[in-house]
C-alpha positions as CSV (number, residue, x, y, z in Angstrom):
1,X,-27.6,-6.3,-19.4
2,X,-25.7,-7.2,-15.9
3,X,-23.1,-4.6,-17.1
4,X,-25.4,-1.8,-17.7
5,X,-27.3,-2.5,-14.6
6,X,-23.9,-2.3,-12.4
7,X,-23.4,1.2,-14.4
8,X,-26.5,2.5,-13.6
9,X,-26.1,1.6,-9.9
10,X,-23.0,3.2,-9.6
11,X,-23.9,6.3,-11.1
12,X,-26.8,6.2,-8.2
13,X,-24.3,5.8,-5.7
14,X,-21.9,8.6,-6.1
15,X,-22.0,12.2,-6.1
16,X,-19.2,13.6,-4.2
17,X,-19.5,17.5,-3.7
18,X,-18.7,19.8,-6.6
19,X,-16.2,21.8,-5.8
20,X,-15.5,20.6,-2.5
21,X,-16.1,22.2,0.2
22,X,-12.5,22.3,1.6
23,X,-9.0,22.2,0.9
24,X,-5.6,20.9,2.0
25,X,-2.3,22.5,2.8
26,X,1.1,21.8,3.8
27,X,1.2,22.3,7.3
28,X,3.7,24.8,9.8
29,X,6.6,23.1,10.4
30,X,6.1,22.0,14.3
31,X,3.1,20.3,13.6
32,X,4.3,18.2,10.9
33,X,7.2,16.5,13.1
34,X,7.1,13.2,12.1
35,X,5.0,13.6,8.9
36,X,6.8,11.7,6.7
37,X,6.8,8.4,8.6
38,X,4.7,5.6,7.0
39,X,4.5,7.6,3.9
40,X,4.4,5.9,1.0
41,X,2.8,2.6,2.4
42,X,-0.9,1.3,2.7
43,X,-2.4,3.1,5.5
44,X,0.6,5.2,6.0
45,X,1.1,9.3,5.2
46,X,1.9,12.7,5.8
47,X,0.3,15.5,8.1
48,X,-1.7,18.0,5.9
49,X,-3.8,21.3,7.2
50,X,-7.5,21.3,6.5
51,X,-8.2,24.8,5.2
52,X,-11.9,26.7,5.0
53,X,-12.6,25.0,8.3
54,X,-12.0,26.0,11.9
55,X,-8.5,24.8,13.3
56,X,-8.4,23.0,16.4
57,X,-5.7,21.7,18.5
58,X,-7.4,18.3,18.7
59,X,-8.2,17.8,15.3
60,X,-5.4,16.2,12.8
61,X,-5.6,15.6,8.9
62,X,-3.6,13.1,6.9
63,X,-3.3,11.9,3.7
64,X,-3.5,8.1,3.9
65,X,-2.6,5.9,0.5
66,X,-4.9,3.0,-0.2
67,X,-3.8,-0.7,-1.5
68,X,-5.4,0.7,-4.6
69,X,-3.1,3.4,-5.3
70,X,-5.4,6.4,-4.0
71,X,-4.7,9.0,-1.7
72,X,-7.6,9.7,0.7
73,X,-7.8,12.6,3.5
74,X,-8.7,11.9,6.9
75,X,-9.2,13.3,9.8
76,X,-8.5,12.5,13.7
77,X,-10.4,14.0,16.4
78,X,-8.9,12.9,19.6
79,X,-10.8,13.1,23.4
80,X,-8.7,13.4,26.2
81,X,-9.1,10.1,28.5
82,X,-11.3,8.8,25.4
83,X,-11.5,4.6,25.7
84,X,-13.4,4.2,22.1
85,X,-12.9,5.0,18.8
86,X,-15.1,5.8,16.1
87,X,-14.5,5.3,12.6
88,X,-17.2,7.8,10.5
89,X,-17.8,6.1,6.6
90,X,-20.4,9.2,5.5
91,X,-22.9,9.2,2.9
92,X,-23.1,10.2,-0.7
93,X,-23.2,13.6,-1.3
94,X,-21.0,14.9,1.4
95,X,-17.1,15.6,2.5
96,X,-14.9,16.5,5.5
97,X,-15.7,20.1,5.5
98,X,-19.1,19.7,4.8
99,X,-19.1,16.8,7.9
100,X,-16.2,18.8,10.1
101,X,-18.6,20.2,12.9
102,X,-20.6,17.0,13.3
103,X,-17.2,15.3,14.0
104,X,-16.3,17.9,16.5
105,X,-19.4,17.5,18.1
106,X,-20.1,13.8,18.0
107,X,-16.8,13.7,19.3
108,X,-17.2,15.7,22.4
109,X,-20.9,14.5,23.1
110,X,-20.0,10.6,22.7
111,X,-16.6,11.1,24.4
112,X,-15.0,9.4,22.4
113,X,-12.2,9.5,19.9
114,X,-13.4,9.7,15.5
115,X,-11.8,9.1,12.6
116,X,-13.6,10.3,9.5
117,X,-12.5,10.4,5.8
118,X,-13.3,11.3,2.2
119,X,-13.7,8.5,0.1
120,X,-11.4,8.3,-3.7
121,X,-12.8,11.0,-5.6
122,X,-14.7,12.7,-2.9
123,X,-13.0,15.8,-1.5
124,X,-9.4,16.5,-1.8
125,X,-8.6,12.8,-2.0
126,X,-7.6,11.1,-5.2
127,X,-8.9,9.2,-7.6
128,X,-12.5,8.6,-8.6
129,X,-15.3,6.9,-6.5
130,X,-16.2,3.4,-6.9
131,X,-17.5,0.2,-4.6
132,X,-14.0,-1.5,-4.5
133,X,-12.1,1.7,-4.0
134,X,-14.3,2.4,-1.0
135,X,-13.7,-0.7,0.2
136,X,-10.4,0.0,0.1
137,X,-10.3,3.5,1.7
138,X,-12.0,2.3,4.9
139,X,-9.4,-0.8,5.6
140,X,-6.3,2.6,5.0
141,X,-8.0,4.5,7.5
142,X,-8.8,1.6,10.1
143,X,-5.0,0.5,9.5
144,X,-3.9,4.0,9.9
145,X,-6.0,3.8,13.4
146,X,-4.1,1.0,14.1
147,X,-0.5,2.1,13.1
148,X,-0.5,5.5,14.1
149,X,-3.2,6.2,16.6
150,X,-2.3,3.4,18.6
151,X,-6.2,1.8,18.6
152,X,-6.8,-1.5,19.2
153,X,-9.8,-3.4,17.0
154,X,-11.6,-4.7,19.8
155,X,-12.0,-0.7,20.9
156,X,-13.1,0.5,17.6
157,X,-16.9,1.4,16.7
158,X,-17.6,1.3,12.6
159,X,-20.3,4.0,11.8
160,X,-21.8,4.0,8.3
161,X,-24.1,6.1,7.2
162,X,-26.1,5.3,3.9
163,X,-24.1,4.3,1.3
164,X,-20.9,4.7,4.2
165,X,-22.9,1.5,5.5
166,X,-21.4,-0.6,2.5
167,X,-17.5,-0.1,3.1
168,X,-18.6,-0.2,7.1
169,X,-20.5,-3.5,7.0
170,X,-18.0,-4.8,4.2
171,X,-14.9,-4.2,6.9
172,X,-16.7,-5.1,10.3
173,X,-17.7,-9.0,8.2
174,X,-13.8,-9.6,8.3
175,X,-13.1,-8.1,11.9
176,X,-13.8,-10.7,14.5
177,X,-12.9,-8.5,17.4
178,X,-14.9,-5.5,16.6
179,X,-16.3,-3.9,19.9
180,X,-19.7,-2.6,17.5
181,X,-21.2,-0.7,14.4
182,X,-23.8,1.5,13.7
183,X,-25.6,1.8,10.8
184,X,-27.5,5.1,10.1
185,X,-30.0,5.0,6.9
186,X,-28.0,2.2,5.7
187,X,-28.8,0.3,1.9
188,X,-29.8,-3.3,2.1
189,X,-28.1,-3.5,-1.5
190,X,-27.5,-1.0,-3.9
191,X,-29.5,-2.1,-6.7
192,X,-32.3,-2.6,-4.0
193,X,-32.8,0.8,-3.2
194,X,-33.6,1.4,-6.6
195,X,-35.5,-1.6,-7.7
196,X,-37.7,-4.5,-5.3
197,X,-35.5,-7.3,-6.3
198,X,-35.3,-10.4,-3.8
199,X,-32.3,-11.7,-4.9
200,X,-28.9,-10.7,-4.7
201,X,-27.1,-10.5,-8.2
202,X,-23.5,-10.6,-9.5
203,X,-23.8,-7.0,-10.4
204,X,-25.9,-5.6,-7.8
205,X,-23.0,-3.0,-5.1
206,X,-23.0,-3.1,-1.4
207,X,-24.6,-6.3,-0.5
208,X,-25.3,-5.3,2.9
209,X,-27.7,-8.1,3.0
210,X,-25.3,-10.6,2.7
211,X,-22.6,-9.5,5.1
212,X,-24.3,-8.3,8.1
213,X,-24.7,-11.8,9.3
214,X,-21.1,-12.0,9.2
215,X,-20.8,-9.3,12.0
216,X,-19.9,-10.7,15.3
217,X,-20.3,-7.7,17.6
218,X,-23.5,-5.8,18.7
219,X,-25.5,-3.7,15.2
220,X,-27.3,-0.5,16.6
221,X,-29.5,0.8,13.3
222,X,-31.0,4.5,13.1
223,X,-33.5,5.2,10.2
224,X,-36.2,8.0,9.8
225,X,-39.6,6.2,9.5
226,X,-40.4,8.9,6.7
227,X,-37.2,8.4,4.4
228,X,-38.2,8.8,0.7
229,X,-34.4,7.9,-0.4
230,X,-33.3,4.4,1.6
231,X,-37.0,3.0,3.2
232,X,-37.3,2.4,6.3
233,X,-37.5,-1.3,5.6
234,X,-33.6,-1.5,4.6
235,X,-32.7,-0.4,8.3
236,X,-35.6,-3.4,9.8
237,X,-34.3,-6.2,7.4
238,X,-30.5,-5.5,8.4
239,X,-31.4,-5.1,11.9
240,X,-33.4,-8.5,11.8
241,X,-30.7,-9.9,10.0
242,X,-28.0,-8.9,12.7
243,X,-26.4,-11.4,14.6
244,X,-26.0,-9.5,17.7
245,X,-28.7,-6.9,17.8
246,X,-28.3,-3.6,19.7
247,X,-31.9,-1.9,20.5
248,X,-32.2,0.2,17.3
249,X,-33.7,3.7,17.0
250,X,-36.6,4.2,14.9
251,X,-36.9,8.1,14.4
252,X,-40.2,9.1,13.7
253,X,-40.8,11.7,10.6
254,X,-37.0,11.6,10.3
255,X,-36.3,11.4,6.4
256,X,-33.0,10.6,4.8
257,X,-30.8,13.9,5.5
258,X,-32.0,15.1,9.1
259,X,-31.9,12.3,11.7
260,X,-28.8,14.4,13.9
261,X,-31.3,17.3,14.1
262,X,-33.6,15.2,16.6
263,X,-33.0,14.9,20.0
264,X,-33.7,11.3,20.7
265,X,-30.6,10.7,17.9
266,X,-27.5,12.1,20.2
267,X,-29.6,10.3,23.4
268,X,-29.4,7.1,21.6
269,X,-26.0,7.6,20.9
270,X,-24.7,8.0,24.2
271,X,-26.9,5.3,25.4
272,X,-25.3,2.9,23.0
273,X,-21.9,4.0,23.4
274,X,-22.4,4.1,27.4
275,X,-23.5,0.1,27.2
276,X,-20.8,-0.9,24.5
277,X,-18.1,1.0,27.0
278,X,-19.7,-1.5,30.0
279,X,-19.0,-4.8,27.7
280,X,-16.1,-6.6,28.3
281,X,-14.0,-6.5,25.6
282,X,-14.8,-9.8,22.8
283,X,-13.5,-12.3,23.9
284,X,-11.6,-14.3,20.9
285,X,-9.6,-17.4,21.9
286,X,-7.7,-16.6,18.1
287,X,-4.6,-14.0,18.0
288,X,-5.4,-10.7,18.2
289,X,-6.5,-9.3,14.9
290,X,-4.5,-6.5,13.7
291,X,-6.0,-5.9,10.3
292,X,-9.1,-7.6,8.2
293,X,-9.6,-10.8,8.2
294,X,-11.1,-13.3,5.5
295,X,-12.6,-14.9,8.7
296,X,-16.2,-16.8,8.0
297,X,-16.5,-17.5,11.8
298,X,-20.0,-16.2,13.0
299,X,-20.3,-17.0,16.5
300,X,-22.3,-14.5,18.5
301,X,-20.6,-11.9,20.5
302,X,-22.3,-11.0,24.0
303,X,-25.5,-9.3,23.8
304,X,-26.7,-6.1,24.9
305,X,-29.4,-6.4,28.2
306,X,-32.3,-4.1,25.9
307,X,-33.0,-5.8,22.6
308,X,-36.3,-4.4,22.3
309,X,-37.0,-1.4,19.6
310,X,-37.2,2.5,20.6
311,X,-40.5,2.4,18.4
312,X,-43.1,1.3,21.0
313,X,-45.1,-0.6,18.8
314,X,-42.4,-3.0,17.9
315,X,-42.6,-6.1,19.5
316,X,-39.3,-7.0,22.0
317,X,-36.6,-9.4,20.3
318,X,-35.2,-10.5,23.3
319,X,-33.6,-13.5,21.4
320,X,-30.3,-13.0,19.2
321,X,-30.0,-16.3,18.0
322,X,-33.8,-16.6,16.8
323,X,-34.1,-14.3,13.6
324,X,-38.0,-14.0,12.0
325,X,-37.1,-14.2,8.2
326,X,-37.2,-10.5,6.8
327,X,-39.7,-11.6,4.0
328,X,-43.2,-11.2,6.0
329,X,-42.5,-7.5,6.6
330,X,-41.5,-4.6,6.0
331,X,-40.2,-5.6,2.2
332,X,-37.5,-3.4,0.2
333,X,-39.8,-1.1,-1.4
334,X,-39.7,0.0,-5.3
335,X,-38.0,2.3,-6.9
336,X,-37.6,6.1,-5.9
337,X,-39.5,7.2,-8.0
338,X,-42.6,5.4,-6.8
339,X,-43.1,8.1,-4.2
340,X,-46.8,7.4,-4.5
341,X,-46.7,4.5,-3.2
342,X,-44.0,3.7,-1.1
343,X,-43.0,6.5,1.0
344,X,-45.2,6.7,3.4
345,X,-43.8,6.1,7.1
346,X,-43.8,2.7,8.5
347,X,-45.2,3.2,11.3
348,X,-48.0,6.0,11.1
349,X,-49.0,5.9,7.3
350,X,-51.3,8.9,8.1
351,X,-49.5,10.9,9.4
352,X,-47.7,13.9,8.0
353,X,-43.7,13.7,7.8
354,X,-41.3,16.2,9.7
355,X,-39.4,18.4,7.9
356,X,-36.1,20.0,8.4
357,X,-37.8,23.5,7.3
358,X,-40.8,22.8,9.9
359,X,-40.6,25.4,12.5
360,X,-42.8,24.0,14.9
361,X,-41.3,20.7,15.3
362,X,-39.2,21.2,18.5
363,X,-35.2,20.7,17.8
364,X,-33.9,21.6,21.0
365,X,-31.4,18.4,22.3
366,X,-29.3,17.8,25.1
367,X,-26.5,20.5,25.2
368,X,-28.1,22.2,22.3
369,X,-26.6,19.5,19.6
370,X,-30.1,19.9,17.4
371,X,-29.1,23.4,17.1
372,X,-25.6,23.0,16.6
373,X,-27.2,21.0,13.3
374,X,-28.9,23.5,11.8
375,X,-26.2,26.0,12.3
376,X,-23.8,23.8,9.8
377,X,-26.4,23.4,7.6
378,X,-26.4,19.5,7.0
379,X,-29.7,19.7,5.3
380,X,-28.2,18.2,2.1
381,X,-26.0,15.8,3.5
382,X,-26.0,12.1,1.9
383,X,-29.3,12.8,-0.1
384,X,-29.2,10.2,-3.5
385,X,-29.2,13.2,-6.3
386,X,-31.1,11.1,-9.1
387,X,-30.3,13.6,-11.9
388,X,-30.3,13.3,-16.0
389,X,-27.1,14.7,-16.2
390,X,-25.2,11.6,-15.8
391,X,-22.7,13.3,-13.2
């Protein structure tokens, strides 16, 4: 029964884009001075051209091999001056061409350098999708960060978005010096999103809820108050569960696949990434980390000045060492199917949810990012596709 359950959850989890929506080239011959060093070794490989999307001179793709034998494709957006790095884990139903722009954009907006990547079987890179291959992809591309790109762990920000939050949270538990993460619509477990279990099984994927605790630097969670794929209440539980708790942004009406289109999203951001770039870098009295660690050290990493929630009718948690248990509210609903029931927003249950085709909602953000959304279509981006046709 375990084993069919696990089956079932994986098949929820993946469903890379068919065909993709890009492809990879060999590139000129100037550009790919130096390709071949590293090749051939974890986190290691060669310069490659990203075709069907725009070319850019600060933009550079790689094929990176995995401890599992896969070859994923990256990509490295660099900002001049840029202190920070991001590291983009996207969600299910999406790859680089389909996120390209956001990358570009988040990149300029945040100032900061981004690495994103497809995951095995997603994309043009290798091999077929699965927890512990995602697991390893990340820890490729955070060593290729390392290697290559010359970061440093205690400047690097993990960002996972929805099922991206299980290979982000899974990699930040073993990284002591971690400057932060965000999680964006991000899955308490895998089987929980599907089912209202309370307890964590053998078979269940991505047990978020058992490894954000582990994370020593400051969590910032975004989730749409009107998602009808990942409740709200997976983004509240991990957030209360957080050790060091970043004051989180509760989008109003934003549903699973359109929380870059509001305004107050790219605001947030660059508030976050503004305080994270004021924080000393954590301070560790072990040897600098220069790869994962199997680390079960948990001591809390400084704290951010505003702990209180963007949603005005949550209470302020000024405390990061005082956690209310996550069982009183805001419970993991049921299944998604029970959209009856359990899809209502959090916090206005009456009223009516924002959609991405709603023309009267306003979309208009700082330096016109909302529209710059819409342009590149990311409508369908990491939406769950429950489907009957087993793909």
């Amino acid at each position: 029964m375990g084993a069919v359950t696990s089956t079932v959850a994986a098949r929820f989890a993946f469903f890379p884009p068919s065909p993709p929506s890009y492809g990879v080239a060999q590139p000129l011959p100037a550009a790919d001075a130096g390709a071949e060093v590293g090749k051939g070794k974890e986190g290691g490989g060669g310069v490659v051209e990203l075709t069907g999307v725009p070319r850019r001179g600060n933009v550079e793709a790689r094929r990176l091999r995995t401890k599992r034998g896969t070859e994923v494709v990256a990509m490295h957006v660099r900002q001049t001056g840029a202190k920070l790095t991001l590291l983009y884990s996207h969600g299910n139903a999406a790859d680089l061409g389909q996120m390209y722009e956001l990358f570009v954009e988040l990149s300029a907006h945040l100032n900061i350098n981004l690495m994103g990547y497809d995951y095995s079987g997603y994309g043009q890179s290798s091999g077929k999708p699965s927890e512990q291959n995602t697991y390893a992809d990340v820890e490729a591309v955070y060593r290729c960060l390392i290697e290559t790109y010359a970061a440093s762990e205690e400047n690097i920000i993990l960002y996972g978005q929805s099922v991206g939050s299980g290979p982000t949270l899974d990699l930040a538990s073993r990284l002591p010096r971690l400057r932060a993460v965000v999680l964006h619509s991000p899955i308490l477990s895998g089987l929980r999103v599907m089912y209202p279990v309370k307890n964590t099984y053998w078979f269940d994927i991505y047990k978020n809820i058992d490894k954000v605790p582990l994370v020593r630097c400051p969590v910032l969670v975004i989730h749409g108050t009107a998602d009808e794929v990942v409740d709200c209440s997976h983004g509240r539980a991990l957030w209360e569960l957080s050790k060091v708790k970043y004051e989180p942004l509760w989008v109003k009406g934003g549903n699973h696949c359109n929380l870059e289109l509001y305004p107050e999203y790219i605001k947030h951001l660059k508030k976050f990434v503004g305080a994270i770039e004021k924080l000393p870098p954590p301070n560790d009295e072990s040897p600098e980390s220069s790869g994962p660690s199997n680390s079960s050290q948990t001591e809390p990493v400084g704290a951010e000045d505003s702990r209180k929630s963007t949603d005005h009718r949550e209470k302020p948690r000024p405390s990061i060492d005082h956690r209310k248990s996550t069982d009183r509210r805001d419970k993991p609903r049921g299944s998604t199917d029970r959209r009856d029931k359990s899809r209502k927003s959090v916090d206005h249950p009456d009223k009516p949810r924002a959609s991405v085709d709603q023309s009267d909602r306003p979309r208009k953000s700082i330096d016109r990012f909302g529209g710059m959304m819409k342009a590149v279509r990311l409508r369908n981006i990491d939406c769950f596709k429950v489907t009957t046709s087993g793909s």
